[in-house]
Structures are given as structure tokens and as C-alpha cells.
mmCIF file of the protein (N, C-alpha, C, O) and its ligand, coordinates in Angstrom:
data_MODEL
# 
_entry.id   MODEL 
# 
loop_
_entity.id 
_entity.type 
_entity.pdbx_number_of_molecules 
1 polymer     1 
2 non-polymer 1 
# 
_entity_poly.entity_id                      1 
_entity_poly.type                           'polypeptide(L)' 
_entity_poly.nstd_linkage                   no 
_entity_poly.nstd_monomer                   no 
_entity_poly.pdbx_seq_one_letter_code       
;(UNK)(UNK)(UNK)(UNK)(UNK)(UNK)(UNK)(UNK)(UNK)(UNK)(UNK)(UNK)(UNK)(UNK)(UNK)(UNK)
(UNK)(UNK)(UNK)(UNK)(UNK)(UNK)(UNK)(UNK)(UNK)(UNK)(UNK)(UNK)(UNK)(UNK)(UNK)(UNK)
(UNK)(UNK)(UNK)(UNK)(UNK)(UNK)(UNK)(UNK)(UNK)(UNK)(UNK)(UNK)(UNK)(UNK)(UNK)(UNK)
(UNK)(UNK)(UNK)(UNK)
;
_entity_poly.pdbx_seq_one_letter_code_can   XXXXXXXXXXXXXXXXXXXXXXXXXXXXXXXXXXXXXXXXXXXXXXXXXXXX 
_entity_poly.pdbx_strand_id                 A 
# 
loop_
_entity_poly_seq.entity_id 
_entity_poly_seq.num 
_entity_poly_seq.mon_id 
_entity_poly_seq.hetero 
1 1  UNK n 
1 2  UNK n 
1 3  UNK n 
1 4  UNK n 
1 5  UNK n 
1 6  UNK n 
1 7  UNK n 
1 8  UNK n 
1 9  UNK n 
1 10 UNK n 
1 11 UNK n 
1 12 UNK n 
1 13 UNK n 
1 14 UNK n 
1 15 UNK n 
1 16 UNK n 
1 17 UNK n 
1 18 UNK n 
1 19 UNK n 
1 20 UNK n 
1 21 UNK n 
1 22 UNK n 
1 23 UNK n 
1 24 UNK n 
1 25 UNK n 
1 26 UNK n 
1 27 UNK n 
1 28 UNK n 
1 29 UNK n 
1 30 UNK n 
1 31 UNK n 
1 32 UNK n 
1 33 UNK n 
1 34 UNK n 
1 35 UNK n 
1 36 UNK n 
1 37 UNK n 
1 38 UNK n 
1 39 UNK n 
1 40 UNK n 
1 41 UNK n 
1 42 UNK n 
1 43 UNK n 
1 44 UNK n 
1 45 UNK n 
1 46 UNK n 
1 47 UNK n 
1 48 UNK n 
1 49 UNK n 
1 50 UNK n 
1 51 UNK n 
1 52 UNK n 
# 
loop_
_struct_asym.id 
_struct_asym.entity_id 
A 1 
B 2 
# 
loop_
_chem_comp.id 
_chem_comp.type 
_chem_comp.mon_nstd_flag 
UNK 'L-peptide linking' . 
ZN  non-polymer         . 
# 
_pdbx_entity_nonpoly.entity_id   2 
_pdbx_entity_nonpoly.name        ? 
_pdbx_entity_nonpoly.comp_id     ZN 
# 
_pdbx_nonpoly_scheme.asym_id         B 
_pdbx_nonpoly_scheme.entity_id       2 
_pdbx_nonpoly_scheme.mon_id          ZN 
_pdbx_nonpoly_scheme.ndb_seq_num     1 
_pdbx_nonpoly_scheme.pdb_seq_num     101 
_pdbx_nonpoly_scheme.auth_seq_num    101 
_pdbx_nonpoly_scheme.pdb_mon_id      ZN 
_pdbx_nonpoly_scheme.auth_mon_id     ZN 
_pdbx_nonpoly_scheme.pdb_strand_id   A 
_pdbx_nonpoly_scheme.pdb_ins_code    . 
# 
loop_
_atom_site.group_PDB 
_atom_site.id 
_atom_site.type_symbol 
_atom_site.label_atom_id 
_atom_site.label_alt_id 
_atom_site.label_comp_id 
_atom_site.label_asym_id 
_atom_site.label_entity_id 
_atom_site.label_seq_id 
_atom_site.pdbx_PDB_ins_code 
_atom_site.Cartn_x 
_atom_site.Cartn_y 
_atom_site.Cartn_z 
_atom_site.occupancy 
_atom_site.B_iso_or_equiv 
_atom_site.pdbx_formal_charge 
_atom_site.auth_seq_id 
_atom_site.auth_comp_id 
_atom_site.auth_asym_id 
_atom_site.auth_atom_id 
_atom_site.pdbx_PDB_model_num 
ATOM   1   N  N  . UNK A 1 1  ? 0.894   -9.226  -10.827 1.00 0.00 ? 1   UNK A N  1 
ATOM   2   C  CA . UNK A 1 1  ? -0.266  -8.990  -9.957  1.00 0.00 ? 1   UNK A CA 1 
ATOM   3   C  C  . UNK A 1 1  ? -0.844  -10.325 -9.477  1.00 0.00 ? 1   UNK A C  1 
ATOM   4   O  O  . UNK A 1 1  ? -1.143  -11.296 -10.171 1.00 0.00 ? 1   UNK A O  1 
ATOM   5   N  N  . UNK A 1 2  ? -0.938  -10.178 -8.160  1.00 0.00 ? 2   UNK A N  1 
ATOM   6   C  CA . UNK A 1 2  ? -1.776  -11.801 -7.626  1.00 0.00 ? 2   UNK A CA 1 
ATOM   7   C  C  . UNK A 1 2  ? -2.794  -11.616 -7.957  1.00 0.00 ? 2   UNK A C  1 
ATOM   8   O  O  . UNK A 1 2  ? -3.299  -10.494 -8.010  1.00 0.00 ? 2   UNK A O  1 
ATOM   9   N  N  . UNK A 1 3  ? -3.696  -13.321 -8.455  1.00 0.00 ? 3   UNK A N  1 
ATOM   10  C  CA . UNK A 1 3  ? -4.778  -13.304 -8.559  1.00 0.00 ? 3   UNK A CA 1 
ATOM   11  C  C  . UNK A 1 3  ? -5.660  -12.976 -7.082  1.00 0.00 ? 3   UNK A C  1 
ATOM   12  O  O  . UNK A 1 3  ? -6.853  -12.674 -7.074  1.00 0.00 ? 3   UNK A O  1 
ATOM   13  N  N  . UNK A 1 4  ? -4.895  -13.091 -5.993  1.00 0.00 ? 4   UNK A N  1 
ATOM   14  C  CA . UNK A 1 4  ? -5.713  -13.407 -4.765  1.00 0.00 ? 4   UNK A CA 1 
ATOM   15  C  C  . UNK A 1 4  ? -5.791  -11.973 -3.958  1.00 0.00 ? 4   UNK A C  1 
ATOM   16  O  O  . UNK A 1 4  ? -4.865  -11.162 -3.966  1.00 0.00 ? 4   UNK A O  1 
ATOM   17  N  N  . UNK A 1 5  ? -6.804  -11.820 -3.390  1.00 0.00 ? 5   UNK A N  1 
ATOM   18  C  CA . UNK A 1 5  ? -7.114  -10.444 -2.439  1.00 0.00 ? 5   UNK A CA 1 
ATOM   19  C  C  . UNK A 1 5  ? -7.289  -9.140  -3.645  1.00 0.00 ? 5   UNK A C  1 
ATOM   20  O  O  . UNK A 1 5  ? -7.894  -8.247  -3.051  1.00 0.00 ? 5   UNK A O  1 
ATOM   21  N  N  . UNK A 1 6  ? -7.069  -8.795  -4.745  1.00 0.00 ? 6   UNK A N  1 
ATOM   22  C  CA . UNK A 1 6  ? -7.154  -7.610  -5.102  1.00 0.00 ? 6   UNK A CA 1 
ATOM   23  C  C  . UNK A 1 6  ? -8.338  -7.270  -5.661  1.00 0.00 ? 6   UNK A C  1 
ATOM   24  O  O  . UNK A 1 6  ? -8.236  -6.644  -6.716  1.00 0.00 ? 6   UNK A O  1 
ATOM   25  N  N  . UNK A 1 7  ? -9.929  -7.597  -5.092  1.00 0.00 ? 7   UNK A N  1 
ATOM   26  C  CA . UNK A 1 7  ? -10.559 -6.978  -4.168  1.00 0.00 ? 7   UNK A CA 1 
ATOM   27  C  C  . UNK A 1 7  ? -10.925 -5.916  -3.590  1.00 0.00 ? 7   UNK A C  1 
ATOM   28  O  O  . UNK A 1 7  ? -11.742 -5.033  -3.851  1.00 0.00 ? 7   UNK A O  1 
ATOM   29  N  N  . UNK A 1 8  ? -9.649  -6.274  -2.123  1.00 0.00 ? 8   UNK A N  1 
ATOM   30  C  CA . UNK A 1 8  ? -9.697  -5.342  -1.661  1.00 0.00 ? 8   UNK A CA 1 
ATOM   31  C  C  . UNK A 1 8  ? -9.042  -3.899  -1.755  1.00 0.00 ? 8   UNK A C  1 
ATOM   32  O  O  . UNK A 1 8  ? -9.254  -2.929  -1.027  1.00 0.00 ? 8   UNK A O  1 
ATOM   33  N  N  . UNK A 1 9  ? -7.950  -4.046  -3.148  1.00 0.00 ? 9   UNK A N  1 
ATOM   34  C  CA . UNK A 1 9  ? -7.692  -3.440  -4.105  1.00 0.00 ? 9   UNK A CA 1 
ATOM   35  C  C  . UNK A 1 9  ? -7.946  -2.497  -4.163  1.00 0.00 ? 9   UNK A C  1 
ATOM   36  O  O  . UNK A 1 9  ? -7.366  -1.456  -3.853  1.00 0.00 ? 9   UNK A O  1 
ATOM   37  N  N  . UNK A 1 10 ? -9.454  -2.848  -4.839  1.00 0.00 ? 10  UNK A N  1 
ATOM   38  C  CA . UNK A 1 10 ? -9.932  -2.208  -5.834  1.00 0.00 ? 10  UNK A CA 1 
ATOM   39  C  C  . UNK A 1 10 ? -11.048 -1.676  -4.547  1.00 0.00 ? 10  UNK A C  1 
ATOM   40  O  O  . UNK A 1 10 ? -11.958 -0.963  -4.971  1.00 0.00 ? 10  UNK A O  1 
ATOM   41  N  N  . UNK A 1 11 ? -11.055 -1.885  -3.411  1.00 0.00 ? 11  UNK A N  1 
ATOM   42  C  CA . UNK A 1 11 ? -11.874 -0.958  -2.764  1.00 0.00 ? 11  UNK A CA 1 
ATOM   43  C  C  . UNK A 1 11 ? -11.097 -0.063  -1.993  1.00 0.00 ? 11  UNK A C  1 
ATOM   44  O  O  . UNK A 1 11 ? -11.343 0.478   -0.915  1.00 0.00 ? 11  UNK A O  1 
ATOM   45  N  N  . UNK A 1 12 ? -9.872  0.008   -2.923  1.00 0.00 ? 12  UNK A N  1 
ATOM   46  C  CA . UNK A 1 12 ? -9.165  0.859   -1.629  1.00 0.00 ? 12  UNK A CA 1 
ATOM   47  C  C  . UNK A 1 12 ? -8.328  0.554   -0.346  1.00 0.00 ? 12  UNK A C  1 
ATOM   48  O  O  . UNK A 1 12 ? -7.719  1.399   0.310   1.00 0.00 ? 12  UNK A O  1 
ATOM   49  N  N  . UNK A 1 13 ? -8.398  -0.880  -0.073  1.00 0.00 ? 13  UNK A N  1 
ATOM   50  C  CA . UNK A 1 13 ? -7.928  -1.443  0.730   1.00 0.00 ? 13  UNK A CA 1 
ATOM   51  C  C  . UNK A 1 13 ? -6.240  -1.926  0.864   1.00 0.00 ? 13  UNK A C  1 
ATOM   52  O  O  . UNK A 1 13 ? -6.166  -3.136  1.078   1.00 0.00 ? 13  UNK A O  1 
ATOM   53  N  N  . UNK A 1 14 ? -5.143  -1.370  0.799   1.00 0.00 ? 14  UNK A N  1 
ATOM   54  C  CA . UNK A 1 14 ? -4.362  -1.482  0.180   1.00 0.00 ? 14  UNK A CA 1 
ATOM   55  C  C  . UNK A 1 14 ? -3.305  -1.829  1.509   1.00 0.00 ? 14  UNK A C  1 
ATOM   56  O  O  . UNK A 1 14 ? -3.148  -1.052  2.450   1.00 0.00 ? 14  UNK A O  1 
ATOM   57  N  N  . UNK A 1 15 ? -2.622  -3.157  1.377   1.00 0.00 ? 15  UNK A N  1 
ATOM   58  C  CA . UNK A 1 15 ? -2.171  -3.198  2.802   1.00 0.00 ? 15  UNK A CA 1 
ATOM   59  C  C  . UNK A 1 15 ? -0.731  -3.648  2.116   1.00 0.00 ? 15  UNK A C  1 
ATOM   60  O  O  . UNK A 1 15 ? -0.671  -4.322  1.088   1.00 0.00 ? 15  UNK A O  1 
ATOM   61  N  N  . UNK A 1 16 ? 0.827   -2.996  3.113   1.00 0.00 ? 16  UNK A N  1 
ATOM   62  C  CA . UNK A 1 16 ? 2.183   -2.987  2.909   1.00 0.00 ? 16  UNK A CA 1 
ATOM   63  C  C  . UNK A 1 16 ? 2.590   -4.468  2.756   1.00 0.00 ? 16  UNK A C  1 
ATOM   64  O  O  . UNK A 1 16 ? 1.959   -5.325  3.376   1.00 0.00 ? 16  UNK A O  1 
ATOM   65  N  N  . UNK A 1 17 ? 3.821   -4.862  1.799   1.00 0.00 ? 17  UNK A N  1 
ATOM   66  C  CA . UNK A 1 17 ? 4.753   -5.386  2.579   1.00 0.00 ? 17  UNK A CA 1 
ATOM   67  C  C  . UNK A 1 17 ? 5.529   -4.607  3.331   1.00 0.00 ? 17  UNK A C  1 
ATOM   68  O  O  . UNK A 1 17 ? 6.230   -3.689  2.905   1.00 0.00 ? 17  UNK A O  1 
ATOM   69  N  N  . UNK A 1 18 ? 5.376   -5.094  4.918   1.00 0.00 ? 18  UNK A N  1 
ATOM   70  C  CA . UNK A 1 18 ? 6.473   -4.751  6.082   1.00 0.00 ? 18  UNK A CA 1 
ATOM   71  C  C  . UNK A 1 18 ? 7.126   -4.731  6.043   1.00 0.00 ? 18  UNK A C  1 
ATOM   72  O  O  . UNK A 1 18 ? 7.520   -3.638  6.450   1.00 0.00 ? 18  UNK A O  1 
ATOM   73  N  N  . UNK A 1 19 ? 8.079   -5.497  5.670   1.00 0.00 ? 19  UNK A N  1 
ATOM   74  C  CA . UNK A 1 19 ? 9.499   -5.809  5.826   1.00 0.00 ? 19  UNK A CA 1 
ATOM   75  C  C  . UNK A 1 19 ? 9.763   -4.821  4.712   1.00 0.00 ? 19  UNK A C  1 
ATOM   76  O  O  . UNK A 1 19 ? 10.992  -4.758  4.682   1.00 0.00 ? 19  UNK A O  1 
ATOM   77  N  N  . UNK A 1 20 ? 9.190   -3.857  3.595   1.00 0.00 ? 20  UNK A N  1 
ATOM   78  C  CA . UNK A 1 20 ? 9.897   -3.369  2.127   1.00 0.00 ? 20  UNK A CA 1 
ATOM   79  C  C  . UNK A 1 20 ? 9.040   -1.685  3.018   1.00 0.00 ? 20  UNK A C  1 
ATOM   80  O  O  . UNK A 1 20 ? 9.387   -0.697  2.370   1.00 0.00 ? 20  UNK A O  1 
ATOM   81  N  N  . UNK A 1 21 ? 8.364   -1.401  3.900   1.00 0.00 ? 21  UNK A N  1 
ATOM   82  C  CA . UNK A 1 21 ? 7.777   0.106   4.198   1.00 0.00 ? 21  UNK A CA 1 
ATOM   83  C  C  . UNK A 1 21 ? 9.145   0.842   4.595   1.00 0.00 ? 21  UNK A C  1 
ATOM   84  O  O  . UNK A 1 21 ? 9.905   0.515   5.507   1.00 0.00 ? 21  UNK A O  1 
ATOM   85  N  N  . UNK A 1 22 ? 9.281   1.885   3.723   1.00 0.00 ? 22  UNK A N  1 
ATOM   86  C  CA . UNK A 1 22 ? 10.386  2.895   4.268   1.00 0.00 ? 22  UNK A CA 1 
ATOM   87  C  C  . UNK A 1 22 ? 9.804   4.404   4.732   1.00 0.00 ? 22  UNK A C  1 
ATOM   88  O  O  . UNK A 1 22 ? 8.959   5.076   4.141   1.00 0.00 ? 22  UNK A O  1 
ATOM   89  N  N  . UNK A 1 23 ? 10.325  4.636   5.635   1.00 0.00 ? 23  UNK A N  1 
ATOM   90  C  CA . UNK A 1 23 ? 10.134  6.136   5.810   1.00 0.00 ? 23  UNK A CA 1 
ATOM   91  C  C  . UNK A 1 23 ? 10.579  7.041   4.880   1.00 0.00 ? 23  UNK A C  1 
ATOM   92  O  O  . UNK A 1 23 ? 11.610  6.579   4.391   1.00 0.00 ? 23  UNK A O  1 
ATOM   93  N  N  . UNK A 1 24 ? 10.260  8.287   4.313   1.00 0.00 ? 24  UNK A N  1 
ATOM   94  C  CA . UNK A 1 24 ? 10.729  9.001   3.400   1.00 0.00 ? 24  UNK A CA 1 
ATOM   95  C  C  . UNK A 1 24 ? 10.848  10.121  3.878   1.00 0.00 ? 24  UNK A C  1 
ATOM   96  O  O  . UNK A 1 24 ? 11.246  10.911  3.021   1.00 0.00 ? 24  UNK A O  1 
ATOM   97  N  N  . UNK A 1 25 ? 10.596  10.841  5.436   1.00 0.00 ? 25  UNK A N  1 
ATOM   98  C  CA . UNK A 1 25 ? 10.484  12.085  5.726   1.00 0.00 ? 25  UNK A CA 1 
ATOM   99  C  C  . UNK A 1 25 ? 9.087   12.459  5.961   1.00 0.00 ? 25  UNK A C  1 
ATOM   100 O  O  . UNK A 1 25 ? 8.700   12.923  7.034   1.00 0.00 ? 25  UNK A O  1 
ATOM   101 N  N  . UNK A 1 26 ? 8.587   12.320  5.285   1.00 0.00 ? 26  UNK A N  1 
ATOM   102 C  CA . UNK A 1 26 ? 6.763   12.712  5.418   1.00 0.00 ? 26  UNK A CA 1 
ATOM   103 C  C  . UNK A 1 26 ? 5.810   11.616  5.511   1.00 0.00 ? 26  UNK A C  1 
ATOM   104 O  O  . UNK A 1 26 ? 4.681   12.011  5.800   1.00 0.00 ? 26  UNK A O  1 
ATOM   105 N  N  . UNK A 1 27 ? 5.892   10.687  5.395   1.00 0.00 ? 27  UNK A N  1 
ATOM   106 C  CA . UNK A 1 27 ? 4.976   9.475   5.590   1.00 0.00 ? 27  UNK A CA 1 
ATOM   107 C  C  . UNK A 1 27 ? 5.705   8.030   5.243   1.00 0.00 ? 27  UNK A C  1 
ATOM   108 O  O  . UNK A 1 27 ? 6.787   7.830   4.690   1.00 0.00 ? 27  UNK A O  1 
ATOM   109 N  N  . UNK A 1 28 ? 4.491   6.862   5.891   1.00 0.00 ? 28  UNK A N  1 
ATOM   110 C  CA . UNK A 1 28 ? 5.757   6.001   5.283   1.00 0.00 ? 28  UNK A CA 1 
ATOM   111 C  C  . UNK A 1 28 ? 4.942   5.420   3.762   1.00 0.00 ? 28  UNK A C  1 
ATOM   112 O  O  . UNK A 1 28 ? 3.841   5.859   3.432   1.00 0.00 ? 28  UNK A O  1 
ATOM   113 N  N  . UNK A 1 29 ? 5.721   4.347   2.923   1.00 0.00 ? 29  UNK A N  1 
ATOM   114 C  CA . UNK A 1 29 ? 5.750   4.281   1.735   1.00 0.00 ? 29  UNK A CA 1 
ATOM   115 C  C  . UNK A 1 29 ? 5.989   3.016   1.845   1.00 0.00 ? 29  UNK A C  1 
ATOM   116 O  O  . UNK A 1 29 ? 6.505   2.470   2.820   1.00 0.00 ? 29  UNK A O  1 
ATOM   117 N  N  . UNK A 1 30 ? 5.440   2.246   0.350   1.00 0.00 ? 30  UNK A N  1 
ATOM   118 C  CA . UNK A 1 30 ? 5.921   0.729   0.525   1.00 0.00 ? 30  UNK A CA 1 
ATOM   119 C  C  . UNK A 1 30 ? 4.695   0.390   -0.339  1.00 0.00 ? 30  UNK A C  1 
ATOM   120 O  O  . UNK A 1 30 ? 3.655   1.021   -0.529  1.00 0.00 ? 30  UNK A O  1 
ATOM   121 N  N  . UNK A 1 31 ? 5.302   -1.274  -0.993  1.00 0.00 ? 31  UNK A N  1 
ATOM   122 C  CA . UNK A 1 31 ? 4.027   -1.488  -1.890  1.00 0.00 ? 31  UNK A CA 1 
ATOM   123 C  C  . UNK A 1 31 ? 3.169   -2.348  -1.360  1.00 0.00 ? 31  UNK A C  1 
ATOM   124 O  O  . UNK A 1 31 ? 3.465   -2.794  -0.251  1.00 0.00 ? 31  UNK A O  1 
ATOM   125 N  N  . UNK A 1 32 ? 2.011   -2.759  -1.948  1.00 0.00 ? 32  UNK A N  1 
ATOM   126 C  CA . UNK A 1 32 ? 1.489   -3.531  -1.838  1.00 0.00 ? 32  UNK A CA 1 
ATOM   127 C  C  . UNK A 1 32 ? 1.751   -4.746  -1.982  1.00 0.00 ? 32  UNK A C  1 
ATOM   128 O  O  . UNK A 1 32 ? 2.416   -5.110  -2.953  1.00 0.00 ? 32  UNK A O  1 
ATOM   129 N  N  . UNK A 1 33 ? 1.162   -5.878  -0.795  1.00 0.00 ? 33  UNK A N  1 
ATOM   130 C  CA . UNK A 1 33 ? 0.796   -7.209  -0.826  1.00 0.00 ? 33  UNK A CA 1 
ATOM   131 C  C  . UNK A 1 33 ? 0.553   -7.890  -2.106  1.00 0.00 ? 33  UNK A C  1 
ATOM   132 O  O  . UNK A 1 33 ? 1.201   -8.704  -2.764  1.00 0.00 ? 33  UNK A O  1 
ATOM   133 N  N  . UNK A 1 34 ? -0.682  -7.253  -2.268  1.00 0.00 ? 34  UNK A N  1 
ATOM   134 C  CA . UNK A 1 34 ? -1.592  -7.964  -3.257  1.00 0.00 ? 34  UNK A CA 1 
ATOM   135 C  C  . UNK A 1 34 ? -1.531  -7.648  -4.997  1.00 0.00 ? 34  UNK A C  1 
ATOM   136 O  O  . UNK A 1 34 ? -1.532  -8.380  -5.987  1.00 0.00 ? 34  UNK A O  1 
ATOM   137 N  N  . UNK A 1 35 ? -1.468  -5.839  -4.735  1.00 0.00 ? 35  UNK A N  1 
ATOM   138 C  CA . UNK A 1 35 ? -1.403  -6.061  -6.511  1.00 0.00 ? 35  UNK A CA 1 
ATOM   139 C  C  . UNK A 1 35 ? -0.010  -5.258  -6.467  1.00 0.00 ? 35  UNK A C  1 
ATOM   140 O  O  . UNK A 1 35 ? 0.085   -4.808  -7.608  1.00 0.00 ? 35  UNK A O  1 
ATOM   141 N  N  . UNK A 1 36 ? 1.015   -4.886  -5.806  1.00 0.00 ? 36  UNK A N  1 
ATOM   142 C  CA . UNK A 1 36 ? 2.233   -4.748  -5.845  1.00 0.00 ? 36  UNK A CA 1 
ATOM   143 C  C  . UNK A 1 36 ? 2.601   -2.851  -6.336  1.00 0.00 ? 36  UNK A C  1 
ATOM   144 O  O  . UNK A 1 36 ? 3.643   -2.199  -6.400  1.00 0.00 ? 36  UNK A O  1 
ATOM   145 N  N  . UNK A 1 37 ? 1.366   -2.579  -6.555  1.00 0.00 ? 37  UNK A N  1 
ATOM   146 C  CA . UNK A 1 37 ? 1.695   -0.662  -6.531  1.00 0.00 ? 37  UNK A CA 1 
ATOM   147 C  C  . UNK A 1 37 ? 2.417   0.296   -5.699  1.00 0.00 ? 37  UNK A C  1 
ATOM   148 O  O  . UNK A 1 37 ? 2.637   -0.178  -4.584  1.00 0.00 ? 37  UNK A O  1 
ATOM   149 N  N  . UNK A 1 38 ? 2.847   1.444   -5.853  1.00 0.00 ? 38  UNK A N  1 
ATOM   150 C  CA . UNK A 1 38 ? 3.150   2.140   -4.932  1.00 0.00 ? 38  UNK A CA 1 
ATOM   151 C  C  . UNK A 1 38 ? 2.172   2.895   -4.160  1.00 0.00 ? 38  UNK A C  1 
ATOM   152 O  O  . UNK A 1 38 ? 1.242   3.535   -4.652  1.00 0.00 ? 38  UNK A O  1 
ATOM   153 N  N  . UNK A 1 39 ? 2.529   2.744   -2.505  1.00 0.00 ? 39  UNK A N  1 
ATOM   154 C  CA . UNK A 1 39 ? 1.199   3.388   -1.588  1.00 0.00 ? 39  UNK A CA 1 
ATOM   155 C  C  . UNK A 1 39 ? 1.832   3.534   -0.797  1.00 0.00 ? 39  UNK A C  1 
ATOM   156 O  O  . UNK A 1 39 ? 2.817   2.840   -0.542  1.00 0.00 ? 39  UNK A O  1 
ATOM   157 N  N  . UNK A 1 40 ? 1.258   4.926   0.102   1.00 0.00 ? 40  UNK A N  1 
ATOM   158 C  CA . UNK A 1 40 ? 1.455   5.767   1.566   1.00 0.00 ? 40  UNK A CA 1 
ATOM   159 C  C  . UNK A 1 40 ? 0.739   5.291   2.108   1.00 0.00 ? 40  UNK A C  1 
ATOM   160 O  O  . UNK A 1 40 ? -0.175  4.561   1.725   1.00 0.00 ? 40  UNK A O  1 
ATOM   161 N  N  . UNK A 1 41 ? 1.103   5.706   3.380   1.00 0.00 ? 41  UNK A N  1 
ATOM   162 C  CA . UNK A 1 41 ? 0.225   5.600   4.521   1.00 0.00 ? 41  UNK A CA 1 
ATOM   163 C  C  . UNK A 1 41 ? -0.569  6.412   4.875   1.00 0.00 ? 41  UNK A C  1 
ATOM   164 O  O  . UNK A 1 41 ? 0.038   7.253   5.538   1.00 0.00 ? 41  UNK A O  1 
ATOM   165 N  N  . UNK A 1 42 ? -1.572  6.635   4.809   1.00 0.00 ? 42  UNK A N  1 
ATOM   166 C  CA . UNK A 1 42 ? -2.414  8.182   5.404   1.00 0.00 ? 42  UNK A CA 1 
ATOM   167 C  C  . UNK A 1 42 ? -2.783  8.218   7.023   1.00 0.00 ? 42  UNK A C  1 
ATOM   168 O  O  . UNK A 1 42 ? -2.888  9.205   7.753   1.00 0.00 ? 42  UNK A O  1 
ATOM   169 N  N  . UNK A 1 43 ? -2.920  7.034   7.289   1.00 0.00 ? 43  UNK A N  1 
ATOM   170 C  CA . UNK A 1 43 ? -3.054  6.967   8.802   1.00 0.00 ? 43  UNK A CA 1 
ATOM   171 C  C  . UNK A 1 43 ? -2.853  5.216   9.135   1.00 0.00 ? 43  UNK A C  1 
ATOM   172 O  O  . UNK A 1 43 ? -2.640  4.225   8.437   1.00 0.00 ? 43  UNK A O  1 
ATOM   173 N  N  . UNK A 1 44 ? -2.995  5.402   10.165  1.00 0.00 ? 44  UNK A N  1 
ATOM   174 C  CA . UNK A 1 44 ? -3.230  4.209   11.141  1.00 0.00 ? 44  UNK A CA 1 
ATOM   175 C  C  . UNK A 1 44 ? -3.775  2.552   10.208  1.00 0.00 ? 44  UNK A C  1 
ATOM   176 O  O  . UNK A 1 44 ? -4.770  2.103   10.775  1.00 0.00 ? 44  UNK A O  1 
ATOM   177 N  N  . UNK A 1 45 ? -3.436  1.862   9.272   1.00 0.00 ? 45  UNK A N  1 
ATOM   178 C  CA . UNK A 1 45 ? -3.636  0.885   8.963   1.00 0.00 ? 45  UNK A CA 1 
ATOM   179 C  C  . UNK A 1 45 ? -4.808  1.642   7.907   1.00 0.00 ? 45  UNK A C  1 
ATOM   180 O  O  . UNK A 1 45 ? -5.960  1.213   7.980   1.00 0.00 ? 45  UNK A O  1 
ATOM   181 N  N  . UNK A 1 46 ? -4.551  2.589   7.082   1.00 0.00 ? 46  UNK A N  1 
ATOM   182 C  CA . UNK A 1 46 ? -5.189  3.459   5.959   1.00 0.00 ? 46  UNK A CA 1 
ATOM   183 C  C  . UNK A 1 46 ? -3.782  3.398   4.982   1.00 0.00 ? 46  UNK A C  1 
ATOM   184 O  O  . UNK A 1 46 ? -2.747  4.052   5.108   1.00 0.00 ? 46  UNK A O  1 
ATOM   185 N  N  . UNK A 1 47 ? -4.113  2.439   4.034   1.00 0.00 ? 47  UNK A N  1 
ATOM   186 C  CA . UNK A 1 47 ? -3.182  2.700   3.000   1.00 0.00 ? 47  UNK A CA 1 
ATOM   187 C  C  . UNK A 1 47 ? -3.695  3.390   1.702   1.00 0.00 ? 47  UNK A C  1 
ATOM   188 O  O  . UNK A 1 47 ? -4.796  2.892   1.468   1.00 0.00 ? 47  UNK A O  1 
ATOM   189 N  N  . UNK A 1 48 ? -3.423  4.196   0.878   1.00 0.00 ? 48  UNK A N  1 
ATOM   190 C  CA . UNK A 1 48 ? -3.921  5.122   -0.209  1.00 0.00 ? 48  UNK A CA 1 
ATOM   191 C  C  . UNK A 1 48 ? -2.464  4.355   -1.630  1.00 0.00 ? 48  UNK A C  1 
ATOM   192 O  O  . UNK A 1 48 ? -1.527  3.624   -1.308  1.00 0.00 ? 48  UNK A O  1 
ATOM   193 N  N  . UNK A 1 49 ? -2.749  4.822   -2.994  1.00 0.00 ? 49  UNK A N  1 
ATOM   194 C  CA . UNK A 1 49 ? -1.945  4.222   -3.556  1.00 0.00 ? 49  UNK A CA 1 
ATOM   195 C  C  . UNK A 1 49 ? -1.041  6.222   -3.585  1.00 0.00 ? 49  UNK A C  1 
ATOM   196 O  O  . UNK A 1 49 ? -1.666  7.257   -3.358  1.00 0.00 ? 49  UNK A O  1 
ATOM   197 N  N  . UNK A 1 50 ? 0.372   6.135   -3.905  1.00 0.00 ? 50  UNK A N  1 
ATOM   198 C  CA . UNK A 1 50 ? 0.675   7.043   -4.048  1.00 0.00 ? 50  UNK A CA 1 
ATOM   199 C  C  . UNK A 1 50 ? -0.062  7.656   -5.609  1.00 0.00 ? 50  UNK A C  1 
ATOM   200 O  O  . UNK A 1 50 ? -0.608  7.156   -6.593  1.00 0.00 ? 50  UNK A O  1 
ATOM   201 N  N  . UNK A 1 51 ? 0.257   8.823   -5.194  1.00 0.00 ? 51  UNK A N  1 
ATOM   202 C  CA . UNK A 1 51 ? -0.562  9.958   -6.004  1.00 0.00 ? 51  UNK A CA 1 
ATOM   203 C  C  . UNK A 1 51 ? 1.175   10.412  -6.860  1.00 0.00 ? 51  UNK A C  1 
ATOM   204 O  O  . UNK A 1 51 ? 2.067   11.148  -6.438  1.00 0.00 ? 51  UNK A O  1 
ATOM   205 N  N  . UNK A 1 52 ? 1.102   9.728   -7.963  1.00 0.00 ? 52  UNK A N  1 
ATOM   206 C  CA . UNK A 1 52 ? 1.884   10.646  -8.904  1.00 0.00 ? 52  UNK A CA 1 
ATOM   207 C  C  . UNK A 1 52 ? 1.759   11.119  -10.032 1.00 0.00 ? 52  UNK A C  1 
ATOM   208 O  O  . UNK A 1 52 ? 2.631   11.857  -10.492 1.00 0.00 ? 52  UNK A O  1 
HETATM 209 ZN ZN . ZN  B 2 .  ? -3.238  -3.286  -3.478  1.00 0.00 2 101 ZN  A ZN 1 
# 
């Protein structure tokens, strides 16, 4: 986990590495930048962490 940005983390703010976002059929998927979790996309530059 980086010390830097997780933050915005922890407010929910959860933004991809690009180059690693895959489509899966229903949304796209990919981890985080900052603290490296798994997260969807829910919309438009709205990242959520996946729900498993
Ligand atoms: Zn994050």
C-alpha cells in the first residue's frame, strides 16, 4: 500500500491503473493507484471498491 494519496481512499475516491482496467462483460474492473484493491467502475470517473 502507498503511503501517498490513500486519503482519497478512504473517502471513496478510488481511481484505476489504466493500462491494468479490463472489461469483464458488465462493467469495467481494475485496481487501484493508490492502495492497490479491487474496484469497478460505477460510472463516469466513479470508482467503488468491488463488493465481494
Ligand atoms: Zn484506492
Amino acid at each position: 500500500m502507498s503511503i501517498f494519496s490513500p486519503v482519497l481512499c478512504m473517502l471513496g475516491r478510488h481511481s484505476p491503473r489504466r493500462r491494468k482496467v479490463e472489461w469483464n462483460g458488465r462493467t469495467y474492473t481494475g485496481h487501484c493507484r493508490h492502495c492497490g484493491k479491487s474496484i469497478e467502475r460505477k460510472s463516469h470517473r466513479n470508482w467503488r471498491l468491488t463488493a465481494e
